[in-house]
C-alpha positions in Angstrom: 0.0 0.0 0.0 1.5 3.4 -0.6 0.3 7.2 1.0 -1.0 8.1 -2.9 -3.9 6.1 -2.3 -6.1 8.5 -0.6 -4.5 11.5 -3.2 -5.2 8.9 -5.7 -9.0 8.8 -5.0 -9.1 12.6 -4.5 -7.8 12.7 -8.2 -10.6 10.5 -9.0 -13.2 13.3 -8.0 -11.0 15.6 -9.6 -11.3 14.3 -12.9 -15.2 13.2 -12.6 -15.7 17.0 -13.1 -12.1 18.1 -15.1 -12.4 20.6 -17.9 -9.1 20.2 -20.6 -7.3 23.4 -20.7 -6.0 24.0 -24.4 -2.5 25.6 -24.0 -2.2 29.2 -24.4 -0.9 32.3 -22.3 -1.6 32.2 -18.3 -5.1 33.5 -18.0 -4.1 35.4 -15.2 -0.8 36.9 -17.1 1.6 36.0 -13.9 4.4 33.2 -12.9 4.9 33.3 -9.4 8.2 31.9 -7.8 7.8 30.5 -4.5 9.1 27.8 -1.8 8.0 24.4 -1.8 6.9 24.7 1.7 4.2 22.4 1.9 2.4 25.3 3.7 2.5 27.4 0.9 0.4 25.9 -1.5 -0.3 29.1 -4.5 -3.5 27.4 -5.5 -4.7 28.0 -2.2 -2.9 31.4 -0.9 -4.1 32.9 -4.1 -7.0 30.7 -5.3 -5.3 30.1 -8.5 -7.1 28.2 -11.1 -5.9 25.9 -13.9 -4.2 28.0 -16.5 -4.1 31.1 -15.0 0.0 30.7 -13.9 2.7 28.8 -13.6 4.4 28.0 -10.8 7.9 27.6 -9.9 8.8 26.0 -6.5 11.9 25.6 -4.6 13.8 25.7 -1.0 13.0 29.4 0.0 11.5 30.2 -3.4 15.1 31.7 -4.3 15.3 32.9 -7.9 18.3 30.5 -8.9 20.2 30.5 -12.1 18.0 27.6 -13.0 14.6 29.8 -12.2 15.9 32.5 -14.4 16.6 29.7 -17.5 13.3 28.7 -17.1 11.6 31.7 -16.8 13.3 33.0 -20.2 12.3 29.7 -21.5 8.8 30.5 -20.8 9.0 34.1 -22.1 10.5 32.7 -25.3 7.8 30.4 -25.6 4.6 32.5 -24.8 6.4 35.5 -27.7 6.7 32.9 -30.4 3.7 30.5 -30.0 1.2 33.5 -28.6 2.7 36.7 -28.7 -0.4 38.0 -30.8 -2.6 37.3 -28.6 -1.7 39.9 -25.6 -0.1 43.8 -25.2 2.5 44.1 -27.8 4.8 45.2 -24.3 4.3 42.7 -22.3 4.1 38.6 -21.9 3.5 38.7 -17.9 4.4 39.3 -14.5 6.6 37.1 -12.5 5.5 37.2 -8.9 8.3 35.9 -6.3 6.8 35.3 -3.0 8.8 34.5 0.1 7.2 33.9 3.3 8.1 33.7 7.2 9.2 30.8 9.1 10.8 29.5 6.3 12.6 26.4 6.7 15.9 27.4 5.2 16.2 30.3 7.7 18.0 27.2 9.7 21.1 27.8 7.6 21.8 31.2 8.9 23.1 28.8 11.7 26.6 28.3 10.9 26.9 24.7 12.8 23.7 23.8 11.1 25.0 24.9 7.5 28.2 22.8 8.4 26.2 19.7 8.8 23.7 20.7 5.9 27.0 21.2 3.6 28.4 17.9 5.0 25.2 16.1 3.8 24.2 17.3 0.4 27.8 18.8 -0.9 27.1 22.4 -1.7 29.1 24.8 -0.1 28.6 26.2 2.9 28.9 29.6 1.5 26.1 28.9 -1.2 24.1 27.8 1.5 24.2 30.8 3.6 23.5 32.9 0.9 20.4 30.9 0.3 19.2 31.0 3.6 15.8 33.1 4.2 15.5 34.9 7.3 14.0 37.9 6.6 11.8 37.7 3.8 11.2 41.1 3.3 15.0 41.5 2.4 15.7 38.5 0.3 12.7 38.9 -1.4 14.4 42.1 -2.6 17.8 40.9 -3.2 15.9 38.0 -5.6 13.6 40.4 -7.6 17.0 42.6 -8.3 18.5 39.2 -9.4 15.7 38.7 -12.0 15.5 41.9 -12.8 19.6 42.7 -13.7 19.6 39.5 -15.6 20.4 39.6 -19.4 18.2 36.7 -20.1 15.0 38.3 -18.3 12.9 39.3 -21.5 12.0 43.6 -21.3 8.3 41.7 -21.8 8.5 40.3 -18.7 7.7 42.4 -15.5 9.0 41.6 -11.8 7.0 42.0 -8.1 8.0 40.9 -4.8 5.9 39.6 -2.3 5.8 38.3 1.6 3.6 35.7 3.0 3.2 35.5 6.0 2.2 32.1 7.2 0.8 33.6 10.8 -2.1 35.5 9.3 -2.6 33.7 5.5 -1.7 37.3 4.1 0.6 38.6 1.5 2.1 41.8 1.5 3.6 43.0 -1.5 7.3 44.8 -0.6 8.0 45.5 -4.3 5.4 46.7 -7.0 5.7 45.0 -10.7 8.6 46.5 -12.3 10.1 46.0 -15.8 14.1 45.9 -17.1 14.8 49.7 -18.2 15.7 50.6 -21.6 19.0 51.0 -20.0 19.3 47.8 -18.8 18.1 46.1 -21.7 20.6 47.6 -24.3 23.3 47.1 -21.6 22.4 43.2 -21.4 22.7 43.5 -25.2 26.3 44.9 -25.0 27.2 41.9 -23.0 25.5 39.6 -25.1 26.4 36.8 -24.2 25.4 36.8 -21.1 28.1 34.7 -18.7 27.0 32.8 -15.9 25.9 33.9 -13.0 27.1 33.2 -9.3 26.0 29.8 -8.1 22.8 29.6 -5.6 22.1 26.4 -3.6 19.3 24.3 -6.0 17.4 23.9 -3.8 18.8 25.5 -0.4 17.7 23.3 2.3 18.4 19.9 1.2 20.2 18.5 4.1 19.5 15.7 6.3 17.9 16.8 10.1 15.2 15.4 12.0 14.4 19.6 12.7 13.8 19.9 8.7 12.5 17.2 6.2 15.2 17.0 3.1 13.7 19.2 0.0 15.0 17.2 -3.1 15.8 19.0 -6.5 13.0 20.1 -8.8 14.1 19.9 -12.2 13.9 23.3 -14.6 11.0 23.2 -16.8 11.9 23.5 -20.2 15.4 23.7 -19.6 17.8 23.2 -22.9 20.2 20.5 -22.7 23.3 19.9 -25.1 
């Protein structure tokens, strides 16, 4: 017997009633970036529906180098299959969402990170850096991240977000902003881009009876040679 049996028979009901949802631009023009914290589920915090976004989940809800292929991915794909079909300036709004009590906040503990480095092999530095403990602040640092990177589409618009998982709210910290003209024919001048500084994918992976491991989700669309 295995503990998808009763979300087995849950999907059952599901798809008594399921409605096909052709492929097409996200109803609800956003991609929201969040953590895999099981108690921050987006369909429920925001009452998303099917097809209104995607949703990219990892340890802290970091925007890693893998988030930001994935993301350009997704604005490639969304300009050349339905580009037509929206605002000639924009594709969506990416949404990244940190909240409180999140789990990787335990790395900010250096004997903790030790151990967490021991177990899974990233470096302990990487780690830290990952680490959530204010999630009004590294929301920030991770919308700047998307936002400076030559790969984020001028189409594509960033906010930053904070729930917190006391009350069930979300504050917004940063309104939806877009790359400048500026930075848009600077990323062209360093076309191409290089890579950027390595973030832990994802950040809390370690073995601890005080967090559960967090195993690594693979990028969506991602190219490979």
């Amino acid at each position: 017997m295995t503990r998808m049996n009763p979300l087995l028979e849950r999907n059952e009901q599901f798809a008594r009633t399921y409605t096909p949802v052709p492929l097409g631009l996200p109803a609800a023009q956003m991609l929201v970036v969040t953590c895999l914290d099981h108690r921050v589920d987006p369909a429920i915090v925001l009452g998303l529906q099917l097809g209104e976004a995607p949703v990219i989940r990892n340890a802290g809800g970091r925007v890693t180098q893998a988030v930001i292929d994935d993301i350009a991915y997704l604005a490639f794909l969304a300009e050349q299959l339905f580009g037509r079909q929206g605002p000639a300036d924009t594709l969506f709004e990416v949404a990244v969402i940190h909240h409180t009590q999140c789990g990787t906040g335990f790395l900010a503990d250096p004997d903790f990170r030790h151990q967490a480095a021991e177990a899974t092999g990233v470096p302990e530095a990487t780690l830290d850096a990952s680490a959530v403990v204010d999630p009004h602040l590294t929301v920030k640092t991770d919308v700047e991240r998307l936002l400076t990177s030559p790969l984020l589409s001028p189409k594509v618009s960033v906010s930053g977000h904070v729930y917190d998982i006391a009350t069930g709210r979300i504050t917004t910290t940063l309104d939806a902003t877009a790359r400048t003209a500026r930075a848009v024919a600077s990323a062209i001048e360093e076309w191409p881009p290089q890579p950027e500084p390595a973030l832990a994918e994802p950040a809390a992976a370690c073995r601890s009876r005080s967090v559960s491991r967090a195993c690594r989700i693979p990028a969506v669309g991602r190219r490979r040679s």
